[in-house]
C-alpha positions in Angstrom: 0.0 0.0 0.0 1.4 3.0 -1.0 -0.4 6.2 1.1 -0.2 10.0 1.1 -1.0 12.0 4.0 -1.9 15.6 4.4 -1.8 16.6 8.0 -3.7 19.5 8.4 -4.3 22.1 11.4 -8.2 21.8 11.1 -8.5 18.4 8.8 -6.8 15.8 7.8 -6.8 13.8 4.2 -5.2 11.1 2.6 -5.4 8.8 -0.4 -3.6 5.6 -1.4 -2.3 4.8 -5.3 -4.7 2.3 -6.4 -2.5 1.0 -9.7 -1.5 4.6 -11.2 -4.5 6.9 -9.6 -4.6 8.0 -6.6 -8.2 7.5 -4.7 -9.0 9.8 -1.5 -12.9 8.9 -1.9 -13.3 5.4 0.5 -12.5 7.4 3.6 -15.8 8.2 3.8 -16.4 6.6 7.4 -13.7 8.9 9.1 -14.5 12.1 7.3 -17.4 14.8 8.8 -18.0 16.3 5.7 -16.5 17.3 2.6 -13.3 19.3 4.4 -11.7 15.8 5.2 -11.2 14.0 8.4 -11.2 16.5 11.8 -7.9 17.1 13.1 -9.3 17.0 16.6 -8.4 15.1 19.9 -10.2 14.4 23.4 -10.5 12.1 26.1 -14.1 12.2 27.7 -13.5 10.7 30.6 -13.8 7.6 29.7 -11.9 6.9 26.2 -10.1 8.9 24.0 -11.6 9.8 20.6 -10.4 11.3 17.7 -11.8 13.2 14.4 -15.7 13.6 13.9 -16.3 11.7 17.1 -15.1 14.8 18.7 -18.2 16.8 17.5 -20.3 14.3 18.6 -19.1 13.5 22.1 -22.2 14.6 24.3 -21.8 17.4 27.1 -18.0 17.9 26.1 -18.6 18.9 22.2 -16.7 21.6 21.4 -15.5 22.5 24.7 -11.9 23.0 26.4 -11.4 19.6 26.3 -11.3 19.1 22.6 -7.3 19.4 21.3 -7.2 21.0 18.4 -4.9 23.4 16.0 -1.9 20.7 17.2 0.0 20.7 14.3 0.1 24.9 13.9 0.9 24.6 18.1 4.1 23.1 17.6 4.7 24.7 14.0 4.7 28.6 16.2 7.1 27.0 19.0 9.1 24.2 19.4 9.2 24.4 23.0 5.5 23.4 23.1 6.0 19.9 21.6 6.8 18.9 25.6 4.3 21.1 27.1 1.3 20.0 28.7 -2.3 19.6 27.7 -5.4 19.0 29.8 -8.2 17.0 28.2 -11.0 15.5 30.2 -9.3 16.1 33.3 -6.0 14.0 32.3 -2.4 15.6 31.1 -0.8 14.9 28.0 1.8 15.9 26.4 1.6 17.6 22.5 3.9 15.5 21.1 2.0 12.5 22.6 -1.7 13.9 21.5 0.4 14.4 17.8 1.5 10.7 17.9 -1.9 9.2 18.9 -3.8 11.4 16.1 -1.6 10.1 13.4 -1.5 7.1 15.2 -5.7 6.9 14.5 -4.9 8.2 11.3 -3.1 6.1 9.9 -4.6 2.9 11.0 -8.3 4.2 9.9 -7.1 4.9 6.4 -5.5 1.5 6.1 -8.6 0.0 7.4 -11.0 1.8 5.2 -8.8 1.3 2.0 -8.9 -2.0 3.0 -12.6 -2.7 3.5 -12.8 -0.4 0.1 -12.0 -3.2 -1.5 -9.9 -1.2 -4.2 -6.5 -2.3 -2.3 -5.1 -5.5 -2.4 -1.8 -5.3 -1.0 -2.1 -4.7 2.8 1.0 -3.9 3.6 2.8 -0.2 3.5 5.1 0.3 1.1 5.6 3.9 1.4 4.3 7.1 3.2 4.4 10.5 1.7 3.9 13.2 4.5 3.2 16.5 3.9 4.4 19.9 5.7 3.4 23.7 5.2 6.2 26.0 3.8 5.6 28.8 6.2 8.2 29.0 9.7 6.7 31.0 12.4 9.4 32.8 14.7 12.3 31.2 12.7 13.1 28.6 15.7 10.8 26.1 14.2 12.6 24.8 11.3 11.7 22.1 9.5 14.7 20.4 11.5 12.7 19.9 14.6 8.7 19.1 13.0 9.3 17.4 10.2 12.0 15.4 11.7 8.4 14.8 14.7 6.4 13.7 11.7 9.3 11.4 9.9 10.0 9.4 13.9 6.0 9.5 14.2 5.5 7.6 11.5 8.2 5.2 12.1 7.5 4.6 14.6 4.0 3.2 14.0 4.3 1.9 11.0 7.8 0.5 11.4 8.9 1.5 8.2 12.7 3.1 7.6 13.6 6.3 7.5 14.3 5.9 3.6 10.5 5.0 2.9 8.8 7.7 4.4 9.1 11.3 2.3 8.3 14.7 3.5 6.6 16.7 0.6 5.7 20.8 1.1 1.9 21.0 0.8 1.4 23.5 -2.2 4.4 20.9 -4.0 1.7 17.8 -3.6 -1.1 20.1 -4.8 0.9 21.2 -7.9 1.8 17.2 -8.4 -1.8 16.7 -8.0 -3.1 19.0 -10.4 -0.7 18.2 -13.5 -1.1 14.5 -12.9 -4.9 14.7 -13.1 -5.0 17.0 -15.8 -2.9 14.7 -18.2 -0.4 17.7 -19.1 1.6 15.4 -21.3 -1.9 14.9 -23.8 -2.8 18.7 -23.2 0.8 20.6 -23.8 3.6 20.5 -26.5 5.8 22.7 -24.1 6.5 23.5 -20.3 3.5 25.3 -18.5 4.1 26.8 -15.2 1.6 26.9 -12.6 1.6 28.8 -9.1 -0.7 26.8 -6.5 -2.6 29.3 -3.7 -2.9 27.0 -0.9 -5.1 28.3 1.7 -5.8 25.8 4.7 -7.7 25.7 7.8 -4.5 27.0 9.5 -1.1 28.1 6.8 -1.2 29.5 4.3 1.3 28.6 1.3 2.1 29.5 -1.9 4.6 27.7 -4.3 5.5 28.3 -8.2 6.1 25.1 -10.2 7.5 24.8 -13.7 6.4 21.1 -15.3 7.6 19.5 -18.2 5.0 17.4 -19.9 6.8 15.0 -21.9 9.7 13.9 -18.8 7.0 14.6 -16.6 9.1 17.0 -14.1 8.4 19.3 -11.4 10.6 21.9 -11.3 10.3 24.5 -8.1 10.8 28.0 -9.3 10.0 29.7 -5.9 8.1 29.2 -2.4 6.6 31.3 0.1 4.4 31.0 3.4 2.6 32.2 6.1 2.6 29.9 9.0 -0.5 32.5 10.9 -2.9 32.5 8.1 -5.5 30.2 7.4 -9.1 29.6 7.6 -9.8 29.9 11.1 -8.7 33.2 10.8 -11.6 33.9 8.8 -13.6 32.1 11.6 -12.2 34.7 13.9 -13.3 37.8 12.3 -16.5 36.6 11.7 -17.1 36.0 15.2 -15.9 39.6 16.1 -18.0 41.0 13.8 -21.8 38.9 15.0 -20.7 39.4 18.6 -19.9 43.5 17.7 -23.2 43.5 16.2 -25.2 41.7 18.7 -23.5 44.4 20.9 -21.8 41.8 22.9 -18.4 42.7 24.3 -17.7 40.0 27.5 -16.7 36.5 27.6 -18.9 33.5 27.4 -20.4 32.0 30.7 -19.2 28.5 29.7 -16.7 26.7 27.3 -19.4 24.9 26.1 -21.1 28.2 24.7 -17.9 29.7 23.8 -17.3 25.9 21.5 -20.7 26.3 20.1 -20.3 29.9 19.0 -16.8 29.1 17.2 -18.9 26.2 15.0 -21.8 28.0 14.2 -19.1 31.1 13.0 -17.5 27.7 10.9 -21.2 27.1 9.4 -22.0 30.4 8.5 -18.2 31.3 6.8 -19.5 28.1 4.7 -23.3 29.5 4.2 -21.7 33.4 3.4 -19.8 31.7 0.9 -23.0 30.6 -1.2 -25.6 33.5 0.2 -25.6 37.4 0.6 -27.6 37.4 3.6 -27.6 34.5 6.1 -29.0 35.0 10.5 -27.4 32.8 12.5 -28.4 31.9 16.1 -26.4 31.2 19.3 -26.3 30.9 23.2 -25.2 33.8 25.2 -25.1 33.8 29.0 -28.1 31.4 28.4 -29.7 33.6 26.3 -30.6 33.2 22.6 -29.2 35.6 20.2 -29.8 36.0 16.4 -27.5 38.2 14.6 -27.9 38.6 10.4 -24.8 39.0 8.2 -24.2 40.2 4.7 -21.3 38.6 2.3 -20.1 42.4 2.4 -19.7 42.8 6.1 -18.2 39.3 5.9 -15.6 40.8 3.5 -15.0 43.9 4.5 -14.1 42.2 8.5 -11.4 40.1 6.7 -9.9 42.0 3.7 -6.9 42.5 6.1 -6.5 38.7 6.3 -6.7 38.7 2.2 -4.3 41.3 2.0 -1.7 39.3 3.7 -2.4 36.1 1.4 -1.6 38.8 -1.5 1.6 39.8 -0.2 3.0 36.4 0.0 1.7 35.6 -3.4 3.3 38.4 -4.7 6.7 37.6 -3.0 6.3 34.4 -4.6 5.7 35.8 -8.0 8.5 38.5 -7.9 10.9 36.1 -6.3 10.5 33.6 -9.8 10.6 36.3 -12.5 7.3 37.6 -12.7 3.6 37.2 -13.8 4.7 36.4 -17.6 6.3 33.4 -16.4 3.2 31.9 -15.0 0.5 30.2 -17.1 -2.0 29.2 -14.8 -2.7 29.9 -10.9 -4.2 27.1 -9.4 -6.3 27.1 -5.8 -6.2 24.7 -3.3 -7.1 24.0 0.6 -10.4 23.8 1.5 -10.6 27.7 2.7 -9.9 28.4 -1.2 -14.0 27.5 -1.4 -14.8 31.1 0.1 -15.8 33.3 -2.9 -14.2 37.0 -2.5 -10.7 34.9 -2.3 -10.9 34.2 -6.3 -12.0 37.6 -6.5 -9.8 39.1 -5.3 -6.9 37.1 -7.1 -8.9 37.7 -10.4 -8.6 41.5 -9.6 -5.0 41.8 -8.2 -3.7 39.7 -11.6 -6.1 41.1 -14.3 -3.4 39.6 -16.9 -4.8 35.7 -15.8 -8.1 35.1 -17.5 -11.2 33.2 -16.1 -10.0 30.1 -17.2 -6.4 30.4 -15.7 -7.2 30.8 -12.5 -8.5 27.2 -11.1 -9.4 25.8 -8.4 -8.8 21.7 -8.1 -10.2 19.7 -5.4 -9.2 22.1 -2.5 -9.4 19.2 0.4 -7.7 16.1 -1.3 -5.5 17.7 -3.9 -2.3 17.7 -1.6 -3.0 14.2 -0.2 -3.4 12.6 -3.5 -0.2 14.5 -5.1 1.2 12.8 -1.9 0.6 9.2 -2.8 1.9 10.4 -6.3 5.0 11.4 -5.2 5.2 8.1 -2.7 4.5 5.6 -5.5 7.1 7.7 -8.0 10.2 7.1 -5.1 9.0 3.3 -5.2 9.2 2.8 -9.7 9.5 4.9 -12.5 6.3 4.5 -13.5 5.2 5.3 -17.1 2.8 7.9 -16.1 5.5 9.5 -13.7 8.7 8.5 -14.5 10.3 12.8 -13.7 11.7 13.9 -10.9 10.6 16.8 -8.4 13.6 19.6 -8.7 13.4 21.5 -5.0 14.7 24.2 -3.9 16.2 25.8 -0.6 13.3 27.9 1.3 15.3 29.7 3.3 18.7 31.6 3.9 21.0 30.0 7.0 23.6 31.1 8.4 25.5 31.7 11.3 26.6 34.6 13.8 29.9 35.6 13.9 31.9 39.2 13.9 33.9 40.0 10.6 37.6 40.6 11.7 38.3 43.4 9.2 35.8 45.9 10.8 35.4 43.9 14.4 31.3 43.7 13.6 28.8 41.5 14.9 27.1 40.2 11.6 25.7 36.8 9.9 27.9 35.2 8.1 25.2 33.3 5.7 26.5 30.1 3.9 22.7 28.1 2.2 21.0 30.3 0.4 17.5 30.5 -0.1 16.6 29.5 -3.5 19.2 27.0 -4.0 18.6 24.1 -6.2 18.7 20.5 -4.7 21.0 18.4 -7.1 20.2 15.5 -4.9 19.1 14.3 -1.6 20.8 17.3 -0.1 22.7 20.8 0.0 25.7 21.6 1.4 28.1 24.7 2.4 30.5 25.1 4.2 32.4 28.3 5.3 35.0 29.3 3.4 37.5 30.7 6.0 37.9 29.1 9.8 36.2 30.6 13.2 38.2 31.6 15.5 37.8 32.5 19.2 37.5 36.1 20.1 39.7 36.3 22.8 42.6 33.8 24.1 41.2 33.0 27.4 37.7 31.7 26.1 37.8 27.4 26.3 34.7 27.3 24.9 32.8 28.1 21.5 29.3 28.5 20.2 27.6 28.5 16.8 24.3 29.9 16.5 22.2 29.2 13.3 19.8 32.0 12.2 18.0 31.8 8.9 16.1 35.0 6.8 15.1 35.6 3.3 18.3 37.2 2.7 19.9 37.2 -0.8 24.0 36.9 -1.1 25.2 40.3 -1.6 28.1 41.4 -3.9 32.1 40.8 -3.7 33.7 40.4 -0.2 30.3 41.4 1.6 29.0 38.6 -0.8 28.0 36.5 2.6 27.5 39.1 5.5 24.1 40.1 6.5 23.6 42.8 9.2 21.4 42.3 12.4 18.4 44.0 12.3 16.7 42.3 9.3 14.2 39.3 9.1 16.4 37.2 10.8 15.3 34.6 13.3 17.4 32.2 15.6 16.8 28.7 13.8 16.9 26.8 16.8 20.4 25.4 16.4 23.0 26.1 18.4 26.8 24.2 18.9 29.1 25.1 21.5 32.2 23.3 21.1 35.7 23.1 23.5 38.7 24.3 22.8 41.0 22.2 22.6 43.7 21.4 25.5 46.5 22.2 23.3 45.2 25.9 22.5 43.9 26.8 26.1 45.4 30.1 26.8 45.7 31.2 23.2 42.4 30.2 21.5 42.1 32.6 18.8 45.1 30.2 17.4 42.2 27.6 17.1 40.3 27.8 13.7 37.5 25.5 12.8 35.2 25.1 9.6 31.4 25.0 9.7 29.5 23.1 7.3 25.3 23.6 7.2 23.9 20.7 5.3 20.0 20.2 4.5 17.9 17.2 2.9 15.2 17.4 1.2 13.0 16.7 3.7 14.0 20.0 5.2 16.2 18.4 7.9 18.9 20.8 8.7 22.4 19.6 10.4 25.5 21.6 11.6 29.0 19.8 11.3 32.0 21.2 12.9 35.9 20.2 11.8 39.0 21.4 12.9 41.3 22.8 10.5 42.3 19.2 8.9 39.1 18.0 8.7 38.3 16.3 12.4 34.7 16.6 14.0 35.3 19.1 17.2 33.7 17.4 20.0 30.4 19.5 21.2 30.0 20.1 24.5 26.9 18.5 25.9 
């Protein structure tokens, strides 16, 4: 069985390759809806349930004791993968609730593919995984979740590292979309498509060059928002009933307060087919019915739509340009909402009605997925390219530059880089040195940015003060015995080294090549 699965901050999808198509339809029995399956956790006090069961759990639906938003938790701060979580009265910890969701996840989906019928070969093969471009607060790398999601899955599936595949969201949706659409029959040359992925919870957008005839996916450029999604939308839209009902306190129970937050998730979905649409809820015991108008709707979240513009725009400028692009394609299930085409239709006047798509907004990136799973197993006829990635992000590390004694980043991977393999690697050109002869210790602090290498011998120094954020890695290393007393004698190389499954790693040598010893 070879599976693709899109972990998402409000709902989860997959699909398995059934021969060469990949089938997200015989999940039915987990799924609430057309979204997908709930990314949702509790324990009610007497078992633990998991996805639509969550809506349906008697006195405790919707209230404090439902987990939810896990993955886009840990994405913001990496400390909180330890940190504790209270459902139904008992503690958890994240990481644990992440590993039992994915845990259900993954053992529903192979049950109901099984039952389907359609699959035949019970056991996994392969696991496609996927992960949002965006990082929040530059600490939480791909490094530290996707590495979560990669020992996750091991973990329960007991597969090796080598067979499970971390693939960026809007990537599987652009997969997803030329595979469907049979780009070899419909093209004699190379179309270029940006996706628009907007989820429950990131938002992402990624520009992808295929070639129909070798059937590959080159990555012109990639950009994210990490704190922008549909629940965002959610939000506003409760602001604006409760400003109308002119309520301005706090809920008298969780259980109203959980209510309120999924009738605002119903009417975001009625808005997006009606002009006008009342909706009813329980304040402080009382009932309250509030109407709303598509317009108000809009006009509450055009500041949440201006953001998804900018990135988009970053993402287009950052690749060469509009006249590069051919098609813009929509995905994630928030895409649905009407005044989001709109709006793109407006902003990029030069794309006409039938260049701007949208393609099955909750199961595109868990189908492109199992694509991309079942194309590392064979070189299938149908998919015999390759994906060509690049680097999302600028890393380097802090150091001060001797010739004017100035605290700076000394950058060495570069945003935009091209993978030529599994991996990129740099290392620094010149050694590190201590900066006085007393220290006996070292340390190497990783930051990343969206810097661009600058021009002759400032080619690799960026100033403080920009976008960069610490990454989260850190190395302090001893001196060694020999050059105690005189350190700044000691010179060692730094090499930054990332896979593609966005794993980053930090190697330290001596002059001649040697690993330094870190300190632990």
């Amino acid at each position: 069985m070879i599976l693709g699965i899109d972990f998402g901050t409000c709902y989860s999808s997959a699909a398995v390759m059934h021969g060469q198509m990949p089938i997200a339809d015989i999940f039915r029995k987990m799924e609430a809806g057309v979204s997908g399956i709930p990314t949702l956790f509790m324990y009610d006090g007497k078992e633990e349930r998991y996805g639509k069961e969550c809506f349906t759990a008697g006195a405790a639906i919707h209230s404090k004791d439902v987990i939810r938003h896990m993955k886009r938790t840990v994405r913001e701060n990496p400390g909180s993968i330890e940190s504790i979580v209270v459902s139904g009265g008992k503690k958890y910890q994240l990481s644990e609730v992440i590993k039992k969701y994915l845990s259900y996840l993954l053992t529903g989906v192979k049950d109901c593919a099984i039952a389907s019928g359609e699959i035949n070969e019970i056991a996994l093969e392969r696991i496609a995984i996927t992960a949002p471009i965006g990082i929040e607060s530059g600490h939480m790398t791909a490094t530290d979740y996707n590495k979560l999601l990669i020992d996750t899955v091991m973990d329960l599936t007991g597969l090796p590292e080598s067979k499970i595949s971390i693939l960026h969201e809007p990537v599987a949706a652009a997969i997803s979309y030329f595979y469907s659409e049979n780009m070899r029959m419909m093209y004699d040359r190379n179309q270029t498509v940006l996706v628009f992925d907007l989820g429950g919870g990131t938002f992402d957008v990624t520009v992808v060059e295929h070639d129909p005839f070798k059937q590959q996916y080159d990555i012109k450029a990639k950009e994210g928002d990490l704190k922008l999604g549909g629940n965002d939308w959610d939000e506003a839209l409760g602001k604006l009933v409760l400003k109308k009902a002119g309520i301005s306190g706090d809920f008298s129970s969780d259980e109203e307060k959980g209510e309120f937050q999924s009738q605002m998730t119903r009417l975001k979905h009625m808005l997006s087919e009606l002009d006008v649409q009342p909706t009813v809820f329980r304040y402080n015991g009382k009932q309250i019915t509030v109407t709303v108008e598509r317009s108000e709707f809009e006009d509450a979240t055009k500041h949440l739509l201006d953001r998804t513009i900018e990135v988009t725009k970053k993402a287009i400028d950052s690749c060469g340009g509009t006249s590069v692009i051919d098609e813009i394609v929509m995905v994630g299930g928030s895409s649905n909402m009407p005044q989001i085409r709109e709006r793109i239709k407006a902003e990029f006047p030069q794309f006409g009605k039938y260049d701007i798509k949208l393609h099955d907004p909750s199961k595109a990136i868990a189908k492109g997925a199992a694509i991309y799973a079942k194309k590392m197993i064979d070189k299938c006829i149908s998919f015999e390219g390759d994906v060509s990635d690049i680097v999302t992000h600028t890393y380097g590390i802090s150091s001060r530059r001797v010739r004017d004694n100035k605290d700076m980043i000394y950058n060495l991977l570069y945003k935009g880089t091209k993978f030529e393999g599994e991996s990129v690697t740099a290392s620094s050109v010149s050694g590190f040195t201590a900066l006085e002869d007393t220290q006996r210790y070292l340390t190497f602090t990783v930051y990343e940015s969206d810097g661009i290498r600058g021009e002759g011998e400032d080619a690799n120094w960026m100033d403080f003060g920009g976008n960069e954020k610490k990454n989260g890695i850190e190395a302090t290393i001893a001196v060694p015995e020999e050059y105690i007393g005189r350190a700044r004698s000691f010179s060692c190389l730094v090499t930054l080294e990332i896979n593609r499954d966005g794993v980053l790693n930090m190697h330290i040598t001596d002059k001649d090549g040697k690993l330094v010893n870190v300190k632990e």
